[in-house]
C-alpha positions as a Markdown table, in Angstrom:
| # | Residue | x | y | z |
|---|---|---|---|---|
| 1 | Unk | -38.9 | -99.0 | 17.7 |
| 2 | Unk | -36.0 | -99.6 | 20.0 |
| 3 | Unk | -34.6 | -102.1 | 17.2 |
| 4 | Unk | -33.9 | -99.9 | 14.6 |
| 5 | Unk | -31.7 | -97.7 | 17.1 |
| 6 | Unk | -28.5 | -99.2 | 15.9 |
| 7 | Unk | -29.3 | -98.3 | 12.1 |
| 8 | Unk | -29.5 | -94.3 | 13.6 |
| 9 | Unk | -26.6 | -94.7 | 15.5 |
| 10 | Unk | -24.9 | -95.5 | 12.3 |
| 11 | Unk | -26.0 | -92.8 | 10.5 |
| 12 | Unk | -24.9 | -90.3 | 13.0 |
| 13 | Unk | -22.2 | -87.6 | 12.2 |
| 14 | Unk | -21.0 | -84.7 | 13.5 |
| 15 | Unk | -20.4 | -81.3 | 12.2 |
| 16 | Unk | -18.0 | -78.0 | 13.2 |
| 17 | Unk | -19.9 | -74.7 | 13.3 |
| 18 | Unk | -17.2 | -72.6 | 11.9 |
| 19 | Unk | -18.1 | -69.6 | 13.6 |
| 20 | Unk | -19.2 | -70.8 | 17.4 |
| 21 | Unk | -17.1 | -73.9 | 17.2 |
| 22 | Unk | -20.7 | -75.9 | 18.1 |
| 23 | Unk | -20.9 | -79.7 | 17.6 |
| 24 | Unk | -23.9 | -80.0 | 14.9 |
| 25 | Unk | -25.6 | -83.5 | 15.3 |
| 26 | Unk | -28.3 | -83.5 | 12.7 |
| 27 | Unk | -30.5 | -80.5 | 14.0 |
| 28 | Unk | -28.7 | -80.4 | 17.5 |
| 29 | Unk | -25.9 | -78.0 | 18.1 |
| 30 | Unk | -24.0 | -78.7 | 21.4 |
| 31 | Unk | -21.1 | -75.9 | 22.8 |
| 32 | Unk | -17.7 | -77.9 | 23.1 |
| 33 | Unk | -18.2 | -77.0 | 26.7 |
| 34 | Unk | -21.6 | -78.9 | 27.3 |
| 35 | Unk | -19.8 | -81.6 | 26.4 |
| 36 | Unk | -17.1 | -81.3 | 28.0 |
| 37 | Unk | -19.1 | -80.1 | 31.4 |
| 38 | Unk | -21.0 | -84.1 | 31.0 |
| 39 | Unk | -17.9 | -85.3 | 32.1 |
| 40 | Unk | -17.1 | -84.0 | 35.5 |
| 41 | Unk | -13.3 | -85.8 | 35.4 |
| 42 | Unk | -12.4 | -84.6 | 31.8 |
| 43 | Unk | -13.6 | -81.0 | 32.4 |
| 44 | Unk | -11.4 | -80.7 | 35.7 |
| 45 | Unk | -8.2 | -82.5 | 33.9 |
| 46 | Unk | -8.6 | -79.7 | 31.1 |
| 47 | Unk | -9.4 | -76.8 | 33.4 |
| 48 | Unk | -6.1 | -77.6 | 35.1 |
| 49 | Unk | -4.3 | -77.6 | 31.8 |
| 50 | Unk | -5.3 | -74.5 | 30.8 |
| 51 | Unk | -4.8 | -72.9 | 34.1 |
| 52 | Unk | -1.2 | -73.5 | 34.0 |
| 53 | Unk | -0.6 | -72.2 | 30.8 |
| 54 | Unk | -2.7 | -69.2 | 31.6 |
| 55 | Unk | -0.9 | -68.7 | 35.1 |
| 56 | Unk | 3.0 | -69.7 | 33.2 |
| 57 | Unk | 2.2 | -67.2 | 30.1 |
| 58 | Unk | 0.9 | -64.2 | 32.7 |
| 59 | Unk | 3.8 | -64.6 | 34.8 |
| 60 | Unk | 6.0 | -64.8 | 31.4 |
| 61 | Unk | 4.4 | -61.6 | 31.0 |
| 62 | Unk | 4.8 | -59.7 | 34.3 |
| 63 | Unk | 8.0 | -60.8 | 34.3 |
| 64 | Unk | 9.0 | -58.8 | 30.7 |
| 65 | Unk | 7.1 | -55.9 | 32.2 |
| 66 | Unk | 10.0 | -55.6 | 35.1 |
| 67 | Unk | 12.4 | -56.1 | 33.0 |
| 68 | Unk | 11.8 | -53.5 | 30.3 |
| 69 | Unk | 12.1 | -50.1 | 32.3 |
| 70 | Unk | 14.7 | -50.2 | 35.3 |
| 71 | Unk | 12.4 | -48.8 | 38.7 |
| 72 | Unk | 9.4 | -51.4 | 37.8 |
| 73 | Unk | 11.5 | -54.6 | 39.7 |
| 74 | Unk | 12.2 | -51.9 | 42.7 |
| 75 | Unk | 8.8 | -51.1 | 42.4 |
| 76 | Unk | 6.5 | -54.2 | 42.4 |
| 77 | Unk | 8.8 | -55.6 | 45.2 |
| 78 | Unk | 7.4 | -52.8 | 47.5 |
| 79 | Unk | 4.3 | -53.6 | 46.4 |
| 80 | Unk | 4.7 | -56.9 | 46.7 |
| 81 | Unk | 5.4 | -56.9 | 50.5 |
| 82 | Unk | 2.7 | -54.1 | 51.1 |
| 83 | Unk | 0.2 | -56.6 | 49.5 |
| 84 | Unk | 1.3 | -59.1 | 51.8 |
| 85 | Unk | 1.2 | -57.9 | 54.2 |
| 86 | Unk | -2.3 | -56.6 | 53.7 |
| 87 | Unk | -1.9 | -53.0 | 54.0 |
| 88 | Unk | -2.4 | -52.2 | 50.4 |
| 89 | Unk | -6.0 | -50.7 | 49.5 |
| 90 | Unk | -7.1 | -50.9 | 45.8 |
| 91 | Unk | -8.1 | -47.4 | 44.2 |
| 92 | Unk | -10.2 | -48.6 | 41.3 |
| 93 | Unk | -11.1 | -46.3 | 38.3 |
| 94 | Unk | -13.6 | -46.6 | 35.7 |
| 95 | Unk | -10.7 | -48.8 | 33.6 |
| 96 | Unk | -11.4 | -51.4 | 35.2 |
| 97 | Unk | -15.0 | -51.8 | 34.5 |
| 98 | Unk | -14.6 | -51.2 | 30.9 |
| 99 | Unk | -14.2 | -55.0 | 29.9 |
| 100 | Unk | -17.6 | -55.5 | 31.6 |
| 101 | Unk | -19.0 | -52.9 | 28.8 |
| 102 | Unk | -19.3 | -50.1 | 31.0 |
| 103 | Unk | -18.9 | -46.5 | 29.6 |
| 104 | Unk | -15.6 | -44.4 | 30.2 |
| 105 | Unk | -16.8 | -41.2 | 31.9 |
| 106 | Unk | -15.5 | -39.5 | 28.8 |
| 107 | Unk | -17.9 | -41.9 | 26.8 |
| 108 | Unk | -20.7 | -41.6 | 28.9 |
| 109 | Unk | -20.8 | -37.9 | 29.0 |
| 110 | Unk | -20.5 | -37.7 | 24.8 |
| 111 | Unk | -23.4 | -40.0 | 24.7 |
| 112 | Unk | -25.3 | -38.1 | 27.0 |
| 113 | Unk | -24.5 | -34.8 | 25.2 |
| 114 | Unk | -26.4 | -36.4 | 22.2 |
| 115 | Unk | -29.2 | -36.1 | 24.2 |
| 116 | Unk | -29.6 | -32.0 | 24.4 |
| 117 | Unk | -30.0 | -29.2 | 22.3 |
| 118 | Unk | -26.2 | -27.4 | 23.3 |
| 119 | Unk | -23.4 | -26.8 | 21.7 |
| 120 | Unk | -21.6 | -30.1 | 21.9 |
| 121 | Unk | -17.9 | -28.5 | 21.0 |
| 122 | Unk | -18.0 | -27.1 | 24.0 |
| 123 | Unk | -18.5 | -30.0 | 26.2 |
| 124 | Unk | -15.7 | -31.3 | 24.4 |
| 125 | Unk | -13.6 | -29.3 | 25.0 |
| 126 | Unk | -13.4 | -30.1 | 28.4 |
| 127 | Unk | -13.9 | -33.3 | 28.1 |
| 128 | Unk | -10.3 | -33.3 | 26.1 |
| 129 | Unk | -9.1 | -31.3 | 28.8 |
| 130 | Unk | -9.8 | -33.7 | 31.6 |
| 131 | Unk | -12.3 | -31.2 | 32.9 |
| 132 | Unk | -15.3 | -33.6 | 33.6 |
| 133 | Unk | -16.9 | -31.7 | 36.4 |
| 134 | Unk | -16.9 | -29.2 | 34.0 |
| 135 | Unk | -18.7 | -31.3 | 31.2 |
| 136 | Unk | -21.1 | -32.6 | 33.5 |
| 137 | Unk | -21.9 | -29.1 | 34.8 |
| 138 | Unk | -23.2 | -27.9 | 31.3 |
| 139 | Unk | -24.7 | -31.2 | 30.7 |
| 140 | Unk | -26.4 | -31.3 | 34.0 |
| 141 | Unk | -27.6 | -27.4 | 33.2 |
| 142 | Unk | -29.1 | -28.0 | 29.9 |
| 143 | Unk | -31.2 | -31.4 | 30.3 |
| 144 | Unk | -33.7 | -32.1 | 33.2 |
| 145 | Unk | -32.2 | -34.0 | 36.4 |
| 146 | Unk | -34.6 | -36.6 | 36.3 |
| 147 | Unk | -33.1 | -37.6 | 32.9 |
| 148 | Unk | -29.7 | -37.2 | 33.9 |
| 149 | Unk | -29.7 | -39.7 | 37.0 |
| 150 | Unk | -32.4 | -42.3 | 34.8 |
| 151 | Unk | -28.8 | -42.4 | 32.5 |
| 152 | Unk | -26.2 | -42.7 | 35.2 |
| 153 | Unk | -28.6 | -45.3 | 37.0 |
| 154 | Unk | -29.4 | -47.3 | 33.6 |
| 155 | Unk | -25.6 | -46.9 | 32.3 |
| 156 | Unk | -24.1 | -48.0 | 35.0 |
| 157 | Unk | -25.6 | -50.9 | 36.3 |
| 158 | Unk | -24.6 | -54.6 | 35.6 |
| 159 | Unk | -27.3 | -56.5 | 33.5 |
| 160 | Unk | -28.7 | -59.7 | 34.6 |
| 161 | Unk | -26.7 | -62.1 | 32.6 |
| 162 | Unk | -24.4 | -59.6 | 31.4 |
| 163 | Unk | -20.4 | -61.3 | 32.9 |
| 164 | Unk | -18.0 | -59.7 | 34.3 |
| 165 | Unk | -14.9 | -59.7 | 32.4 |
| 166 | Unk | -10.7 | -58.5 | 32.7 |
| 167 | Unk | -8.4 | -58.1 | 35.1 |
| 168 | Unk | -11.0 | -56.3 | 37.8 |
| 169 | Unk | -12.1 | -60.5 | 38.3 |
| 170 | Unk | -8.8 | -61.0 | 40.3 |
| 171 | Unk | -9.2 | -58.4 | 42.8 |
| 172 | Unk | -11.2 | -60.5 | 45.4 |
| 173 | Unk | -8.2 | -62.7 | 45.4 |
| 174 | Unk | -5.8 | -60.3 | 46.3 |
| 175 | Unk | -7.2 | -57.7 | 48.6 |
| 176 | Unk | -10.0 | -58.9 | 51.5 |
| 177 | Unk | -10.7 | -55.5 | 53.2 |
| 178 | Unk | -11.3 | -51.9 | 52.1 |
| 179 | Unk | -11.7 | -51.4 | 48.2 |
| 180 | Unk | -11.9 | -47.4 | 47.1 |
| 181 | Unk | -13.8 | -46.6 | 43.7 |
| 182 | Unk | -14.3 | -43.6 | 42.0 |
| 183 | Unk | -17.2 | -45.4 | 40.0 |
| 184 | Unk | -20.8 | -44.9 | 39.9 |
| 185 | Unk | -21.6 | -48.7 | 38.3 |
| 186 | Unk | -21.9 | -52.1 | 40.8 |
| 187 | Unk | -19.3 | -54.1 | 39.3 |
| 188 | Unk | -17.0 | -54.6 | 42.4 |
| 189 | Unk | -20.1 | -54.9 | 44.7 |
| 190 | Unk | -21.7 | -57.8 | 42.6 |
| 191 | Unk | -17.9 | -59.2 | 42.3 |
| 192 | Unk | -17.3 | -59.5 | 45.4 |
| 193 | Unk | -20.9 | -60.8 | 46.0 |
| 194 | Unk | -20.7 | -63.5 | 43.7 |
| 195 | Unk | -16.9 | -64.6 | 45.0 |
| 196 | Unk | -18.1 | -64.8 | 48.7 |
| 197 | Unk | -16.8 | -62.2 | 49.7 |
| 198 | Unk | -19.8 | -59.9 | 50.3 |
| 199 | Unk | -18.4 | -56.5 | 51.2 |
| 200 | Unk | -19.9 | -56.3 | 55.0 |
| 201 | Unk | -20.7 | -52.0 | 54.3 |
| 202 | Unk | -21.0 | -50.3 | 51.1 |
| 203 | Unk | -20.4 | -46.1 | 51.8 |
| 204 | Unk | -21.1 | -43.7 | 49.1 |
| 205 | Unk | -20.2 | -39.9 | 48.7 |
| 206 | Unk | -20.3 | -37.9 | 51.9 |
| 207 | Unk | -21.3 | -41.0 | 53.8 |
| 208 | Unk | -17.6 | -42.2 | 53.6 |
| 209 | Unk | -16.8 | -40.2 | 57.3 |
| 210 | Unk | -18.8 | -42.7 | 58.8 |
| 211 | Unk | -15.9 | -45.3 | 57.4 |
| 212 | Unk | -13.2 | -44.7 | 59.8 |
| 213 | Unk | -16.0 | -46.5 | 62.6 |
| 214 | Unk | -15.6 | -50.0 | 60.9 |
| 215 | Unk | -12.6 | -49.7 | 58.8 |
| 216 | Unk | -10.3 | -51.9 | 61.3 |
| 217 | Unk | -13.0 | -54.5 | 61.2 |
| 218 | Unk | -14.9 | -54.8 | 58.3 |
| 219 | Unk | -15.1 | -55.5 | 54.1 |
| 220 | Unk | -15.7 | -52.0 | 53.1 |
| 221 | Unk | -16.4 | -50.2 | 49.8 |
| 222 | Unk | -16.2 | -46.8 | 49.6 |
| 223 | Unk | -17.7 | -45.8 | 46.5 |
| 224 | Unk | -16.4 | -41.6 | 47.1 |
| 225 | Unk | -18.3 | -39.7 | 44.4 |
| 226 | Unk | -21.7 | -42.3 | 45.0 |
| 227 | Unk | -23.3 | -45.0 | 42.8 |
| 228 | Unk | -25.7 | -45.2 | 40.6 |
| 229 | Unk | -28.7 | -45.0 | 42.1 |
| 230 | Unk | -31.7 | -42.6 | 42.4 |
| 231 | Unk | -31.7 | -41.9 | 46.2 |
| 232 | Unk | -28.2 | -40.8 | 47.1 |
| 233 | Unk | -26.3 | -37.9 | 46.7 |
| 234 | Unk | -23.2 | -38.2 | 44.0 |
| 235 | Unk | -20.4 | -36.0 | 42.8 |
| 236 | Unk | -20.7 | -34.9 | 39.5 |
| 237 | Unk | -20.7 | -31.2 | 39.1 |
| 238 | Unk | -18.1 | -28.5 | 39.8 |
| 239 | Unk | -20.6 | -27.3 | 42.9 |
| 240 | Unk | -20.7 | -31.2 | 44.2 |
| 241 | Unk | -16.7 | -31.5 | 43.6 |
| 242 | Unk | -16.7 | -28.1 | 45.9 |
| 243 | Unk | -18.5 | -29.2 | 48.3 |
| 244 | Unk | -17.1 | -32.6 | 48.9 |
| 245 | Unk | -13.6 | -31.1 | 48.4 |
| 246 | Unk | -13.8 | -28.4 | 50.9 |
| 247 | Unk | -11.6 | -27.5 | 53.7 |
| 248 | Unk | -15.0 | -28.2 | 55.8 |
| 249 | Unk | -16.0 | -31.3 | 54.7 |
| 250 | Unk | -15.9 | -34.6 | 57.3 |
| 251 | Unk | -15.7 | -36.6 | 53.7 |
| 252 | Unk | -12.3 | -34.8 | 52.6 |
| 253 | Unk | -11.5 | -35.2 | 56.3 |
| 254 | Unk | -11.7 | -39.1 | 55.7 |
| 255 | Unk | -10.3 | -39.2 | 52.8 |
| 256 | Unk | -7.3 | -37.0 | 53.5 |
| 257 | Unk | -7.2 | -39.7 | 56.7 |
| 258 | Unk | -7.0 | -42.9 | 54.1 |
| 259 | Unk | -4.7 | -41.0 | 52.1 |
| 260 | Unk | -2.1 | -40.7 | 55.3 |
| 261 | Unk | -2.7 | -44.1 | 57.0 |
| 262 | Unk | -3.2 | -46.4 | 53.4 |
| 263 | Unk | -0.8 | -47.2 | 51.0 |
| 264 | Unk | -2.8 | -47.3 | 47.5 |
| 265 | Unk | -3.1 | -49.5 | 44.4 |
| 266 | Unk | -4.6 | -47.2 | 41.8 |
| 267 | Unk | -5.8 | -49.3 | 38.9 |
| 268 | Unk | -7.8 | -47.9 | 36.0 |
| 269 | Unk | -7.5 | -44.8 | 36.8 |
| 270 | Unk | -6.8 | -41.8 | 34.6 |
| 271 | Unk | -4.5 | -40.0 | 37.2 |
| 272 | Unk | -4.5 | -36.4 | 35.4 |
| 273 | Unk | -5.4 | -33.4 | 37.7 |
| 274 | Unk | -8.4 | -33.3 | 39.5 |
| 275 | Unk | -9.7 | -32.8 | 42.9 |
| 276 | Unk | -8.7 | -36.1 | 44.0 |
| 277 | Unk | -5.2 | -36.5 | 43.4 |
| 278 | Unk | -4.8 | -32.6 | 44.5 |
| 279 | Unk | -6.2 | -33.6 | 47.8 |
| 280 | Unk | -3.3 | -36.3 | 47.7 |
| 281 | Unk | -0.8 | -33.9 | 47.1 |
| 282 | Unk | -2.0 | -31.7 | 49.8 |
| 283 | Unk | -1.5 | -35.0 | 52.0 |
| 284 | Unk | 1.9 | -36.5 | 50.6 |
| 285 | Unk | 3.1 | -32.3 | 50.9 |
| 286 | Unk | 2.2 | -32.0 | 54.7 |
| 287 | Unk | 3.0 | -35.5 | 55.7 |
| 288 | Unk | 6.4 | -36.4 | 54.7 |
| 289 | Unk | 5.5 | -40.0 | 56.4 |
| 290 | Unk | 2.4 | -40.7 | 54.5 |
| 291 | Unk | 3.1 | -43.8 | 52.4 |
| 292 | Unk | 4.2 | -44.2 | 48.8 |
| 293 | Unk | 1.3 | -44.8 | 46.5 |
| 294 | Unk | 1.6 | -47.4 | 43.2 |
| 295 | Unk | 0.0 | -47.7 | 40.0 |
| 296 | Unk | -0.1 | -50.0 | 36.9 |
| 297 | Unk | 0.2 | -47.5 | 33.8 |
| 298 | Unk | 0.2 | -47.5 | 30.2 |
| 299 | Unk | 4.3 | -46.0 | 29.0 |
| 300 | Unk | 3.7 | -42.8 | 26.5 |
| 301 | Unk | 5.3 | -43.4 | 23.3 |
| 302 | Unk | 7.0 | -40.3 | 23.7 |
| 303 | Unk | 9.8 | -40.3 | 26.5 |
| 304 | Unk | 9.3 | -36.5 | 27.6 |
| 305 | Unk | 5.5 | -36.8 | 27.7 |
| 306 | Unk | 6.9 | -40.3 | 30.1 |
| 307 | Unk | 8.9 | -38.0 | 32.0 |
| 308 | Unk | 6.4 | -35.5 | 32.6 |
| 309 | Unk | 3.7 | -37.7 | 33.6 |
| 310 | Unk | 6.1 | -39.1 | 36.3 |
| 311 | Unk | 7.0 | -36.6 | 38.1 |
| 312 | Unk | 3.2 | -35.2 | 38.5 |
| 313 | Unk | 2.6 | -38.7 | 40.1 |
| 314 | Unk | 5.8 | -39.1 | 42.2 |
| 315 | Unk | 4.8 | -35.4 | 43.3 |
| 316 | Unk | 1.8 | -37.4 | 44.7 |
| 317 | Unk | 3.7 | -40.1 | 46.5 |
| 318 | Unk | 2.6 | -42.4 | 43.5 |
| 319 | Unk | 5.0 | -44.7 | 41.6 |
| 320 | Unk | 4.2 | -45.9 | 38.0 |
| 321 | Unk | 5.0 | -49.5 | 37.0 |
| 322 | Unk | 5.1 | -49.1 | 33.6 |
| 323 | Unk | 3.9 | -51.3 | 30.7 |
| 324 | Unk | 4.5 | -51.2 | 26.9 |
| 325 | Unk | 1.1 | -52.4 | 25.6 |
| 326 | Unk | -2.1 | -54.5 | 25.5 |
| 327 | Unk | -3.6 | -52.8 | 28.6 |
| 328 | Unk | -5.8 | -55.5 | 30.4 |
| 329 | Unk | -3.6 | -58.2 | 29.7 |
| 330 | Unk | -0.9 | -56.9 | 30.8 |
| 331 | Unk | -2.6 | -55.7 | 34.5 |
| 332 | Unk | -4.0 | -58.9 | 34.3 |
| 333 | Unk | 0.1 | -60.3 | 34.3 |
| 334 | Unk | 0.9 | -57.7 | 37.1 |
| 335 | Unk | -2.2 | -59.0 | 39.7 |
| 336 | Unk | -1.5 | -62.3 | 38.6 |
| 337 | Unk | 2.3 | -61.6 | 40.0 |
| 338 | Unk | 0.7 | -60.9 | 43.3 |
| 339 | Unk | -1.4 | -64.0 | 43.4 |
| 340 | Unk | 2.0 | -65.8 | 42.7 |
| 341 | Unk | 3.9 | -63.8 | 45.8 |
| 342 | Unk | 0.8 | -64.6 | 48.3 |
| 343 | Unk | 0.8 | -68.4 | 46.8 |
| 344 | Unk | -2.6 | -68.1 | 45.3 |
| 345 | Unk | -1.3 | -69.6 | 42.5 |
């Protein structure tokens, strides 16, 4: 009935889904980018628009963050060449993985808290405090271990065709060697994965003393408090924060070792007090040549709490480059401002 085709063809009309934006051709609904993806020439020409405006209007952005509070220009220059240069080691936080639709620790360990018979105020309490070992302790006392690590292994692991999203996509770009986490979930290892860049040894709590073997050679990850799954040992509790923090301990050793030898980008972190950033302090106090430390961090709204926070992290050798608002953007401008300085983009 090839001869009545033109009559359809006639009749044909197209539609706008208001909510997904869809095409709708009679019963067929087709994405703007199916479309667009059938022509290989017109998707490319409109990729490259678009990636202009993203890379002008990030850059627009980074370059208001530098402006707005005096030390940031100083700042990001340092980093700048240390990033070049490809000394500077990425200390990611669970921030970063956020976008993705991972739990905060402070989130995961309220949900999980739901899940016992205790007195949840009290878990609270420290959870408000910053004491998370602390939380996790009572948690970990007061439901059986096999449920807690089924959680931390189903929490914090990327779904099949869940996609990785915010500013945490750009780090392959920038930094090609060791990447530090503090996170449980496999975010950066399927990242890095999926950009080619398959990170060559992946070392988790205590096992991070056998880093300093391959660390001149190597893509590393050193995931310090462990991952997610069932099998290794992770640092949760105030005895496992003890005993990986201890004088004794060839991981502290290690880490006390990166801290002296590696400048760090901390990003997504929550850089109050805990064990980690006292072990830097014990570093940046002994070594008065241990190198200066940098971070991309939200500006309190109130100038004394600003003040305050700064000195604690200068104390650690670790210099804020403040931003005013919308947080993943706003990274996203300031590792985007990197890109630009290596000529990435």
């Amino acid at each position: 009935m090839e001869i009545l085709e033109p009559d359809f063809e006639n009749s044909v009309s197209a539609d706008i889904d208001e909510d997904t934006h869809d095409v709708i051709i009679g019963s067929q609904k087709i994405s703007p980018v199916d479309i667009l993806r059938s022509d290989p020439g017109a998707y490319s020409e409109e990729f490259n628009q678009w990636l202009e405006k993203w890379i002008r209007d990030r850059l627009s952005i980074k370059d208001k963050i530098l402006e707005f509070y005096p030390p940031n220009r100083a700042r990001y220059d340092a980093l700048c060449t240390l990033v070049k240069s490809n000394a500077m080691v990425p200390f990611i936080g669970a921030g970063m993985s956020i976008p993705t639709g991972m739990p905060s620790w402070t989130a995961f360990l309220k949900d999980l808290c739901m899940q016992t018979l205790m007195d949840h105020e009290e878990v609270n309490k420290h959870l408000e405090s910053g004491k998370y070992p602390q939380a996790a302790t009572l948690l970990f006392e007061h439901m059986p271990r096999n449920l807690f690590d089924e959680r931390v292994k189903n929490t914090f692991r990327l779904l099949k065709d869940q996609e990785i999203q915010g500013p945490i996509r750009l780090l392959p770009k920038i930094f090609h060697s060791t990447v530090i986490t503090t996170n449980f979930d496999d975010v950066l290892e399927i990242l890095y994965q999926n950009q080619s860049q398959r990170f060559d040894h992946i070392f988790c709590g205590p096992d991070i003393n056998e880093y300093r073997e391959y660390r001149d050679t190597k893509r590393c990850l050193l995931q310090i408090h462990g991952d997610n799954s069932l099998t290794k040992p992770k640092v949760l509790t105030v005895a496992d924060y003890e005993t990986f923090y201890s004088d004794e301990s060839q991981a502290k050793i290690e880490l006390e070792l990166i801290f002296r030898t590696h400048p760090l980008l901390f990003l997504g972190c929550s850089l109050r007090h805990d064990y980690t950033l006292e072990t830097l302090k014990k570093v940046s106090d002994g070594d008065r040549n241990s190198p200066q430390h940098f971070t991309f961090l939200l500006k309190p709204m109130d100038e004394t709490e600003r003040v305050k926070q700064e000195h604690f992290l200068t104390e650690r050798k670790i210099f804020p480059i403040w931003y005013e608002s919308n947080h993943n953007l706003s990274i996203e401008a300031l590792l985007a401002g990197l890109m630009r300085e290596m000529s990435i983009i």
